[in-house]
N, C-alpha and C positions, 0 to 999 in steps of 0.2 A: 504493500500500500504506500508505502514512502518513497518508494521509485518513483511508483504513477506519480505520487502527489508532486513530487519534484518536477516532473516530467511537465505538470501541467502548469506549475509554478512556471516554469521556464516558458511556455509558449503564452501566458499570460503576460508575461515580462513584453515577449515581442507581438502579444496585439496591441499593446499598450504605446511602441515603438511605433507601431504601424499608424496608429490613430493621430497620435501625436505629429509624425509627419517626419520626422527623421530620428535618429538615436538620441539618447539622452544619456549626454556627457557630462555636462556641466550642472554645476550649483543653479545657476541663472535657469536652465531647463529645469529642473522640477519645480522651481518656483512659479512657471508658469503656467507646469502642467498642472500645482496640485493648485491654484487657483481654478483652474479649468474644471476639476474634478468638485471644486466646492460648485462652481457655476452649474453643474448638469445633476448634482446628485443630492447638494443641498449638506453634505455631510463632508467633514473634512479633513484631510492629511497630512500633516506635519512635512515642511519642506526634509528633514533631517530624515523621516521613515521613509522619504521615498528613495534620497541618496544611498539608504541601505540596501533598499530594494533593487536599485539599478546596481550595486556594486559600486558609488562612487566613495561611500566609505565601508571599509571592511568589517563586518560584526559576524560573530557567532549563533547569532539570535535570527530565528526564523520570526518572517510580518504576522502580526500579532489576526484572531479571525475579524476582528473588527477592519483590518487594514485589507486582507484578502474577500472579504463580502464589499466595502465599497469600489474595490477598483474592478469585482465584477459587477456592479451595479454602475459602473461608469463605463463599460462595455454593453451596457439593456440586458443583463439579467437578473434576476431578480436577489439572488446571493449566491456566495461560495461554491453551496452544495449543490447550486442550480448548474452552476457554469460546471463544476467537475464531473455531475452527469450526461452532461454532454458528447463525453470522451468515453474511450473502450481501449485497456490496456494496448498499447505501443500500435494502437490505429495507426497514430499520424506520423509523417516522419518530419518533418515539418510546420509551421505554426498553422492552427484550427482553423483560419482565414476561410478556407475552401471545404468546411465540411458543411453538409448540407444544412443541419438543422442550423451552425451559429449562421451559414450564409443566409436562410429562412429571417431567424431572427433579425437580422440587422437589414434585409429590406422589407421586413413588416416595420421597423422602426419612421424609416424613409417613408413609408407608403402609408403609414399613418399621418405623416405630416403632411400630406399630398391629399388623403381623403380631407382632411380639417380645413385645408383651403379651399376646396372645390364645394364642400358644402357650405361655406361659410359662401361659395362665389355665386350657387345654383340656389338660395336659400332651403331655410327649412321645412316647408310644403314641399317642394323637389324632389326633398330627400327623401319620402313617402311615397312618391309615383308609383304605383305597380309597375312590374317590369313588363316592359312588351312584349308579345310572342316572338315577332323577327326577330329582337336580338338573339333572345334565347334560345330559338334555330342556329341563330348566324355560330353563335359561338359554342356551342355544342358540338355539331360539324366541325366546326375550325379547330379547336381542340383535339379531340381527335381522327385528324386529318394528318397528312405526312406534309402538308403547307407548312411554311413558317411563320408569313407575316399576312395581319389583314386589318383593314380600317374601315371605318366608321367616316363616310363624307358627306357636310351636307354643307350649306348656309347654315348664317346664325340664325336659331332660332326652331331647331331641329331638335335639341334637348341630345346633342351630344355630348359636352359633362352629367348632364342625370344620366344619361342612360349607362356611362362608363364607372359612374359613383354604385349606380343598384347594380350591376354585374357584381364588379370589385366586391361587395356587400353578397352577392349571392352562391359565388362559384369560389372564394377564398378566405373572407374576412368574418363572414358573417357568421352567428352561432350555428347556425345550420349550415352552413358552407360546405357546397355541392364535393370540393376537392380541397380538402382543408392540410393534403398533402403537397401541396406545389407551393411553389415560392412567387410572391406576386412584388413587383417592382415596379406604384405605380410615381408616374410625373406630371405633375403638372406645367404645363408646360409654359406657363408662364413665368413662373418659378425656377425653371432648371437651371439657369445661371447662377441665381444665385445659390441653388443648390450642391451647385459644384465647389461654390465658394466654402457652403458650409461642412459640406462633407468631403476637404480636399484630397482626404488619405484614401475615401474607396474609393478603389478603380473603375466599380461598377460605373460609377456616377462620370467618372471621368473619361472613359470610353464611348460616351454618347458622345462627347464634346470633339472624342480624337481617340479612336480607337486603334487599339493599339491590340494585336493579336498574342502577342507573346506576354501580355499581361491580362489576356483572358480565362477566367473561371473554369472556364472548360475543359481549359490541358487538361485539369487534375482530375474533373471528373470524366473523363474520354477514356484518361489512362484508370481510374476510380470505378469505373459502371457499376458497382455491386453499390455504393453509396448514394446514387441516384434514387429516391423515393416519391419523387412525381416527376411533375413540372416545373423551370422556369419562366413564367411570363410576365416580360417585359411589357409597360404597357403606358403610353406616351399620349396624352390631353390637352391636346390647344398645340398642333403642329403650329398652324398660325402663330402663336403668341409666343413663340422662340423668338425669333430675328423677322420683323418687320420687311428689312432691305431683302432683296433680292439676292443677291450675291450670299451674302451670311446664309438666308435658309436654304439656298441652291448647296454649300457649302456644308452646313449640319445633315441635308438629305444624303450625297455622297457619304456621307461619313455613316448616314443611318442603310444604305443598302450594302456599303462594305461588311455590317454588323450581318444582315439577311443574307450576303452573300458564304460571311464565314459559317456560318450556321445551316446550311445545307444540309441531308440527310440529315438532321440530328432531330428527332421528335421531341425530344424534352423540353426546347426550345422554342418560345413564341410571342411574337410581337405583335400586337395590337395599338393602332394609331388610329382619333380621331384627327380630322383635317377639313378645309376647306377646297372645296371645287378648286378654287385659283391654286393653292398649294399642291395638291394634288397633282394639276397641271404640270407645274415643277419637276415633282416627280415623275412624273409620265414623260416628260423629256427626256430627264436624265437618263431611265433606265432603256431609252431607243438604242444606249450606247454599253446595251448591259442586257441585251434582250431573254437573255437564259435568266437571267434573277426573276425573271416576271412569272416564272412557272411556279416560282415558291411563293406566289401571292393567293390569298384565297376571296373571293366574292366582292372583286374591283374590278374597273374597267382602263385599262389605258388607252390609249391613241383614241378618245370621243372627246364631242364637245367637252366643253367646262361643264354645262348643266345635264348633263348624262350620264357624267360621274358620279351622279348624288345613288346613296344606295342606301340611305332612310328613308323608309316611306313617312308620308304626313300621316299622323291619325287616323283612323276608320273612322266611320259612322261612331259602330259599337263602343271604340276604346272614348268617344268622346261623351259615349251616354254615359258608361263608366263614371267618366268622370264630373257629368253635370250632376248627373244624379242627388249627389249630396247639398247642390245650390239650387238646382233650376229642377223643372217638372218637365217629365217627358213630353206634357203637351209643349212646353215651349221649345223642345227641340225640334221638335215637328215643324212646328208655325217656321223657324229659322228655317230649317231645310227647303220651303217653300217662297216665303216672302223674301227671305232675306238669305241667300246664297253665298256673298260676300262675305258676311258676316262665320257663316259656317266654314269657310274656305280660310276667313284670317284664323280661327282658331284651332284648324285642322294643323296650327303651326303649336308644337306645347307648348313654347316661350308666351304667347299670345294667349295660348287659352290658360294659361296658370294667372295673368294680369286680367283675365276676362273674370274667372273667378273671385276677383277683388276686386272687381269695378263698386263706383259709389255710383256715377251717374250711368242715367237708363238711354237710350236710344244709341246707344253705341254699337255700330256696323264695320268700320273700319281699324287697321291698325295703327292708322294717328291718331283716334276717338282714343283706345285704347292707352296707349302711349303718353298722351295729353292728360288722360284720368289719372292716370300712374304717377305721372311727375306732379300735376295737383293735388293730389290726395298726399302725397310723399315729400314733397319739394318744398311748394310752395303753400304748404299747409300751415297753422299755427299750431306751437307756438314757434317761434324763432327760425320763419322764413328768411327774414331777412339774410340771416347768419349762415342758412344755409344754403342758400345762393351764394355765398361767396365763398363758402367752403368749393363750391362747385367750378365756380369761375377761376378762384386758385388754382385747378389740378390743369383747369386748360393752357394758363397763366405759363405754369410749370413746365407743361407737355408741351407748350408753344401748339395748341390748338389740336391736340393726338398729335402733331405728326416724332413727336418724339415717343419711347414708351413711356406710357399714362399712366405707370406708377410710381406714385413719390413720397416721398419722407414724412412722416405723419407730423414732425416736428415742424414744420414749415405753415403748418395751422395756429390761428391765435389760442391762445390756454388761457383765456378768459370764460367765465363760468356759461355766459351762454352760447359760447363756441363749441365748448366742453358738451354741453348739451345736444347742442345743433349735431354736432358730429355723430354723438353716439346714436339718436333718431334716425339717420341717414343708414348706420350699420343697421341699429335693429328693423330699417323697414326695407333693405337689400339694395340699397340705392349704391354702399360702398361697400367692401370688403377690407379686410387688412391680415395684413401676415407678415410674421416677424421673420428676419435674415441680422447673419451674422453682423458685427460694424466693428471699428476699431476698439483695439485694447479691453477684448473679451464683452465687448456692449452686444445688446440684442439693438436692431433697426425696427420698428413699424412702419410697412411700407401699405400703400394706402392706395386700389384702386375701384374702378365701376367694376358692378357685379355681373352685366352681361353687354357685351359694346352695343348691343340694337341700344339701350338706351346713351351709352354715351354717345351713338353717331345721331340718335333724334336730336340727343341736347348740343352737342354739336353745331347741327343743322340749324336751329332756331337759334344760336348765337349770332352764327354769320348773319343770319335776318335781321337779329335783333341792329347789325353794326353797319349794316349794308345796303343799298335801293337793291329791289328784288328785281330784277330781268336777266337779258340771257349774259351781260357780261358778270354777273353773279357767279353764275353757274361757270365760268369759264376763267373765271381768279379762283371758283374751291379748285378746278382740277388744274390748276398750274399750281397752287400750294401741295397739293397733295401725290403730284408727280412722281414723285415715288414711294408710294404706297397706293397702289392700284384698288384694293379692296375697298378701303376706307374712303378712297375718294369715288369709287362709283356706289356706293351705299349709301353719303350722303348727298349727292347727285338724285338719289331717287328718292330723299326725302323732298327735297327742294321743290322737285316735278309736282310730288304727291299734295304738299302746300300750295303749291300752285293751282294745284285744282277747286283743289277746298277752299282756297280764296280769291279763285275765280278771275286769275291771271290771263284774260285771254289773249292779250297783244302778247305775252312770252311765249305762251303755249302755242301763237298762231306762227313762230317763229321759229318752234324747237325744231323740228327736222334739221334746220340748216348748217345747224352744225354737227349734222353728221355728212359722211359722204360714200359712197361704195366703190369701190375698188372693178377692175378691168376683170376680175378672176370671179367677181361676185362676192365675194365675202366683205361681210360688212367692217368697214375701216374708217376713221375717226379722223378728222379733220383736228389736231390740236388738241385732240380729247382724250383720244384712245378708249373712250366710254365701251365696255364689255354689252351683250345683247341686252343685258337685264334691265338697265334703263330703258328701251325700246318697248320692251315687254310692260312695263312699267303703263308707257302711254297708252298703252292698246285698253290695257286692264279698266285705269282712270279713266275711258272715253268710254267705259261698259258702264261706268255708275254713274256718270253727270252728261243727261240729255243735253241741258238747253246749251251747254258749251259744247258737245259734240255737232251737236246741229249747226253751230256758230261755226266749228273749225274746220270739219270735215270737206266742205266748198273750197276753203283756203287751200288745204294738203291737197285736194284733188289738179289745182291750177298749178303746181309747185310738181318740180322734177323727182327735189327731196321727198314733197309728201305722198307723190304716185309710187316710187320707190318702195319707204319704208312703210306706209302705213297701208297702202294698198296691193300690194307685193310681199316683200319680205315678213309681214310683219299683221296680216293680213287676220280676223279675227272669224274665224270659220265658225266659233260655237255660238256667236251673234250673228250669223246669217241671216238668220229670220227675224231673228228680235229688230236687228238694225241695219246691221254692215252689209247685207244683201240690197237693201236701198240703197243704198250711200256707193254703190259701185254704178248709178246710173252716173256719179259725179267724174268717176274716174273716164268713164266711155265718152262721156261729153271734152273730156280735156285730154285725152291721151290718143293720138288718130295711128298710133302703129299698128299695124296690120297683126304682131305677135300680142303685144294690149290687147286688142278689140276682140282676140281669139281667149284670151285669157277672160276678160270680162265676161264675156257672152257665157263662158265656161262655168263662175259663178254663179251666172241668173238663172242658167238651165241647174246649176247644183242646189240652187236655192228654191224655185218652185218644185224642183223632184221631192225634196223635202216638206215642202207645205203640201205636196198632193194638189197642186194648181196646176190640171191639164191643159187646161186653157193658156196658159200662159207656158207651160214649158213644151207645149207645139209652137208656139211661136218662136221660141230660143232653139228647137229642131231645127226650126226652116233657117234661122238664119243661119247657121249650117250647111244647110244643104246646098246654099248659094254660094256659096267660097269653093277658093277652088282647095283640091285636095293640098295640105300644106308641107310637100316633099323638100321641098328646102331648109325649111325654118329648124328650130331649136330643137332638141327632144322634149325640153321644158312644154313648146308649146304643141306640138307633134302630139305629143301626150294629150293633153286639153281634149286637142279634137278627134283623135280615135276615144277618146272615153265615150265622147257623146254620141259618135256615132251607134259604138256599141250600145249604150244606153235606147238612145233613141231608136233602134229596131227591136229590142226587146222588150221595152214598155208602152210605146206606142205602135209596133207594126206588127209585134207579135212572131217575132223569127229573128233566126240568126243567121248569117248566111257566110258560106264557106269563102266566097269570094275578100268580105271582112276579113278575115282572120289571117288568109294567105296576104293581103295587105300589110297588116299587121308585122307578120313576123318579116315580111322583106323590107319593111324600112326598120326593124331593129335590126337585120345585118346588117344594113346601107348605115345606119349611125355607127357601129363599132370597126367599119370597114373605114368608115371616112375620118374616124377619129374623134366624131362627135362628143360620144362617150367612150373615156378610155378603160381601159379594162381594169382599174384602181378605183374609177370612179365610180358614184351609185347610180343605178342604172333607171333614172325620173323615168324615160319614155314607159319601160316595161311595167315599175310599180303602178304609174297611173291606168296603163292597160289592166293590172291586173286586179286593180282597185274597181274597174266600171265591170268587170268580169265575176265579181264577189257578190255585186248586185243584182246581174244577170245570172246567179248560178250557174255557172257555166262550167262547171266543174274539171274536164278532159282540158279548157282551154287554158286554165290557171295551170295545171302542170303543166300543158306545152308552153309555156309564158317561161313558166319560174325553171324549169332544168334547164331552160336555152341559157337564161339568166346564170345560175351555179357554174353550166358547162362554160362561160364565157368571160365572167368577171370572177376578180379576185376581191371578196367582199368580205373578210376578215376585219380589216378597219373598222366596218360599218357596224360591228355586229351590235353596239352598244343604240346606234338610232333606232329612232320610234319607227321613222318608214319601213326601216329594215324588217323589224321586229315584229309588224303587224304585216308585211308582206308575206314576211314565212307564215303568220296565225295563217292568213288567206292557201295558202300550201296544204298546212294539216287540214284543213274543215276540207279544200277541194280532194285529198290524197284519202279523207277519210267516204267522202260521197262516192269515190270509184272504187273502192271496195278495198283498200291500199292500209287498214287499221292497225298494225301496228307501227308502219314508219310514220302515221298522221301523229300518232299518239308522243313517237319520239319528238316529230318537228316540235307538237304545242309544247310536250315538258320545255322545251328549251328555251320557251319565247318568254322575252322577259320584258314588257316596257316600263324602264326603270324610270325613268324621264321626261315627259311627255312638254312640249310646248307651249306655257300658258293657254295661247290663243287657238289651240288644237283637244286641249283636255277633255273636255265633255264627247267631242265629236269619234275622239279612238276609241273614248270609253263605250264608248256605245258600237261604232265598228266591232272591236274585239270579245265584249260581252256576247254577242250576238253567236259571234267562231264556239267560244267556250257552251253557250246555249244547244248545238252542234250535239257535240261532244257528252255532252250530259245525258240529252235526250236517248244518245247512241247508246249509253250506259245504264238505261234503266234510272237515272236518278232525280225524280220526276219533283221531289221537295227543293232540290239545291236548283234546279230549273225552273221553278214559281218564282225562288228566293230570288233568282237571276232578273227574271223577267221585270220582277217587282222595281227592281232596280231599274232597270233599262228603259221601264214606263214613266218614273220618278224624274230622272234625266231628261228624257224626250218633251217630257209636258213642262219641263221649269224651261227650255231652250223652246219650246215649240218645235219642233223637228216631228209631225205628224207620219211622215214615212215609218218611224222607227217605234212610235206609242203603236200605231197600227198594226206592224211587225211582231210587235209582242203580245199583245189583246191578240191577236190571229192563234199564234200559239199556244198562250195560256187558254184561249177557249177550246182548240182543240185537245191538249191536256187533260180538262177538266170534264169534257165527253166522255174523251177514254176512257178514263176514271169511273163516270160515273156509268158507263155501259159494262167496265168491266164490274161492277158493284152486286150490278143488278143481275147479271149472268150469275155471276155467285150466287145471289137473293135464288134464282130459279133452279139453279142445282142441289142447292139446299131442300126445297120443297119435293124437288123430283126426288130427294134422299128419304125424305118423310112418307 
């Protein structure tokens, strides 16, 4: 027993070394450490017992237990005989650093301080959310997958710290904790620098920052496997909220895929990162140049848009009754789903519906009603607004307006009593957070920031207002201030827009196209701006909830190059067809006389009465049709247009399909991939839209002659992440499963995933692709999850008016409910004839 004990003596000597940061030689070194050991443990050590302890003065005398219980208690464990259980006669040959259980302990220490900021950051309601089912799919699977690394991306406002706080809590921390054998190492990541500061001696923490392989955990346990007892997961929160600059987090990613890349085959190992689209982005560059790392990624997409990368869905229906349940009554979720769609759509965000549930005032639809309540009820509330307004104004003061990081020295606040006040209202109602870091000469720092940025980029936003005339050169000093930091300045870019609306800007508004512009290649490219789609998105949304300025502005965009462009083209709001934007394209036809325009137009009007079921008028959009000449030149963009319609228009109105179409068809897709129209990288417009008007026409044989020429011809890997993509394969299975083709239909649908869909598209795929899965169910016998469906697709169709698609579903659910009820009643009579 006095060997071991020795033995352990000695390797406590050199974790001690280790912590500390270099050997401990001198007099001046213990006095520092055993100061350090009073600062973390509260109890303390005579500079003289420790110079014995290190051997700087020679004694006969073994550290008394009071001396050996605090300097494991100055290591996180709880005493002596904690730490010596730890160990098993002559394990180690080497100091304990690397055995599993103290490595366990000392990143549960780390990943305590990580949860206490995050919850302190997501408040305390947050911290209660029930866990959602994706995640808990997501990381189930990923867990036990041969993957290494996978993330969590969305925008703010996605409840990616809660969601990553109730995992942490469910799969490792929590009393019930699903694997309370792995080692969880989480970060926040807004913190990690200073986390490295405070914890300089472990390498774990220092290998995020610069990894260095011959100082990684691993050798030991590689060469060690008998001492592996779970997992390590690695697990990083607020990619974003690392390094701001480009360059820096371009620089921490390289450093974080060298980690992914070292960790190859090795299962025990696993990294988990939330992030934002644009970060994301990043990454998905880097690794173009690293393409084998991307196999050890599990349920992301790279090479897609920005907004296609998001792989959190919004809230359901269900998770939202969940949660109103305990405020609101089911009738008023109803009334929402109906009258008020907007409203149901902002809280389908959890950040929003967790501020909805604390709302004071009623009539709030939007999430600057929202937002505006929040910092009212919070901010500018009594008592000691005043105070807290300037606590406020200080951190921008500080931050030089975000564009620095936003958080700063708690100390830089007045410490007059009702500052003192003011501040701590602010913590307790989540408006600030704070978290201590290490500071000079053994000091703790409180550093002091907002708890989730959607509110500092609102308050933000309404500063420059408050300091600035609002028009467009407004808007174009935030993005020269905010130049480098891309996220930040297109976020509050789309508060500005959203203010704008609400207060009825209309000379800005009539104005804002212009400063964008579109590039020779078609993608859309920024004049000065570099503004990302989502402020585009932005205006479409805002001209869906205020008539009498859309009716004002839409004239204008139609007479403008920019507004025929973006708002009638790129950006085009399909799920308002009926409601509006179906009208508003008589404006575009009146001002746009190109021959591919006037074929694109006309395309709408006939898409738009097919939808209302107005014969009368989409004979008329036939014929205009039928007067053009066939469009063998033009674009596939618009090529596409007019084979839809024609297909359309002989099966809904002539009642036939004729071979002569179809042999059309496919000779001007060779003639485009022949002439280099579409290149064989690119997404193939012509064929989706053919195969789009062929979905409506069931035309089943012609979708798969469509779609293999398509596979056989294009290399569509890139694309796999687009909505077009994604709902052209649905169109595949539903036609692969009507020619009798049931189990490769069944492989296509499992794989279709539309992760992302286009604001101004959303309603209209849902209901497209509802309809594929409607297919599918019926095919299966499972005739409850097909009402369920229906029910939905009828809910949809009637809030957008799209009468083709309510009528589509009533057709079916009455036939269903036939069936049903004839086979009832054959039962009823076989029963009798038993009797």
């Amino acid at each position: 027993m006095k060997g071991q004990e020795f033995e352990i003596k000695e390797l406590i000597n050199d974790e001690i070394r280790r912590k500390y940061g270099h050997k401990i030689r001198y007099a001046k070194d213990c006095q520092v450490l055993a100061d350090s050991i009073t600062e973390t443990t509260n109890r303390q050590i005579s500079v003289s017992t420790l110079k014995r302890f290190f051997g700087i003065i020679k004694t006969p005398f073994n550290p008394s237990q009071y001396t050996l219980d605090t300097l494991a208690i100055y290591l996180n464990f709880e005493n002596w005989e904690d730490y010596a259980n730890t160990f098993e006669k002559n394990k180690h040959s080497f100091s304990n650093l690397n055995s599993w259980q103290q490595l366990k302990r000392r990143m549960l220490y780390i990943t305590s301080t990580s949860m206490e900021s995050i919850g302190a950051k997501i408040g305390r309601d947050a911290c209660e959310w029930p866990l959602r089912e994706f995640a808990v799919n997501k990381i189930d699977t990923f867990l036990n997958s041969q993957k290494t690394a996978t993330a969590f991306i969305a925008p703010d406002g996605y409840g990616k710290s809660t969601h990553i706080y109730r995992l942490v809590e469910h799969y490792f921390t929590g009393q019930n904790a699903k694997y309370p054998d792995d080692i969880v190492l989480l970060i926040d990541g807004g913190s990690l620098v200073n986390m490295v500061n405070k914890y300089s001696s472990n390498a774990r923490i220092k290998n995020l920052l610069s990894f260095d392989p011959g100082n990684s955990f691993s050798n030991y346990f590689r060469e060690n496997p008998d001492e592996i007892t779970g997992r390590f997961v690695l697990i990083i929160d607020g990619l974003n909220e690392i390094f701001y600059q480009t360059d820096k987090l371009s620089g921490f990613i390289e450093n974080l895929l060298d980690i992914v890349a070292f960790y190859e085959n090795t299962p025990w190992f696993k990294l988990i990162l939330t992030a934002h689209p644009d970060n994301w982005k990043i990454l998905s560059g880097i690794t173009q140049k690293k393409t084998s790392i991307r196999k050890q990624w599990f349920d992301v997409s790279f090479n897609a848009l920005v907004n296609e990368t998001i792989n959190i869905p919004l809230l359901k229906k269900k998770e939202i009754k969940q949660l109103l349940e305990k405020h609101h009554s089911q009738k008023q979720l109803q009334q929402m789903y109906f009258q008020a769609p907007h409203t149901l759509e902002v809280i389908s965000h959890p950040f929003f519906l967790n501020l909805f549930l604390k709302k004071k005032q009623e009539n709030i639809e939007t999430d600057i009603d929202l937002l505006q309540d929040a910092i009212c009820n919070n901010l500018f509330s009594e008592p000691f607004s005043v105070q807290k307004a300037a606590i406020i104004d200080t951190i921008f003061q500080h931050s030089e307006y975000g564009r620095k990081i936003t958080s700063i020295d708690k100390d830089v606040f007045p410490t007059t009593e009702e500052f003192t006040a003011a501040y701590k209202d602010l913590v307790a109602k989540n408006i600030l957070y704070e978290y201590t870091i290490p500071g000079y000469y053994l000091s703790l720092k409180t550093c002091v920031n907002f708890s989730h940025d959607i509110l500092m980029e609102f308050m933000l936003a309404n500063k420059w207002l408050r300091e600035n005339k609002f028009d467009l050169n407004l808007i174009k000093r935030v993005s020269d201030y905010y130049s480098d930091n891309r996220q930040l300045r297109s976020n509050i870019i789309k508060y500005l827009i959203k203010i704008a609306f609400r207060e009825s800007k209309t000379e800005l508004l009539k104005d804002i196209y212009s400063i964008f512009k579109v590039g020779s290649s078609n993608e859309i490219l920024i004049d000065t701006l570099d503004i990302d789609s989502d402020a585009l998105n932005i205006l479409t949304l805002e001209l869906r909830k205020h008539k009498e300025i859309r009716d004002y502005l839409i004239p204008h965009y139609a007479k403008s190059q920019a507004g025929q462009q973006f708002y009638f083209e790129f950006f085009f709001d399909m799920d308002a067809l009926v409601l509006h934007s179906g009208e508003n394209v008589n404006y575009y036809l009146e001002n746009a006389p190109r021959e591919d325009a006037q074929i694109y137009g006309h395309y709408l009007k006939f898409t738009q009465f097919f939808f209302e079921k107005d014969m009368e008028n989409l004979q008329a959009e036939a014929g205009w049709f039928a007067q053009i000449q066939q469009p063998e030149k033009l674009v596939p963009l618009t090529a596409g247009f007019y084979y839809a319609v024609q297909i359309m228009s002989e099966v809904f109105l002539q009642n036939r399909f004729s071979d002569q179409l179809m042999q059309r068809i496919m000779k001007q897709s060779e003639q485009f991939l022949t002439d280099k129209a579409q290149l064989k990288f690119s997404f193939p417009i012509f064929e989706y839209l053919v195969a789009n008007a062929l979905n409506y026409a069931n035309r089943f044989n012609e979708i798969v002659t469509v779609t293999n020429a398509v596979t056989d011809k294009y290399i569509l890997d890139k694309h796999r992440s687009s909505w077009l993509y994604e709902l052209m394969r649905a169109f595949y299975a539903r036609a692969l499963l009507n020619t009798g083709e049931e189990e490769i239909a069944r492989e296509n649908l499992k794989e279709v995933e539309l992760r992302s869909v286009s604001v101004n598209y959303k309603y209209y795929v849902k209901l497209r692709y509802y309809l594929v899965q409607v297919d599918f169910l019926l095919h299966d016998e499972k005739t409850g999850q097909a009402i369920e469906l229906l029910d939905e697709i009828k809910s949809i169709a009637k809030m957008i008016k799209f009468k083709y698609f309510y009528d589509q579903a009533s057709t079916i659910e009455k036939k269903l409910k036939s069936n049903s009820s004839n086979s009832s009643n054959m039962h009823g009579r076989k029963n009798l004839e038993k009797i």
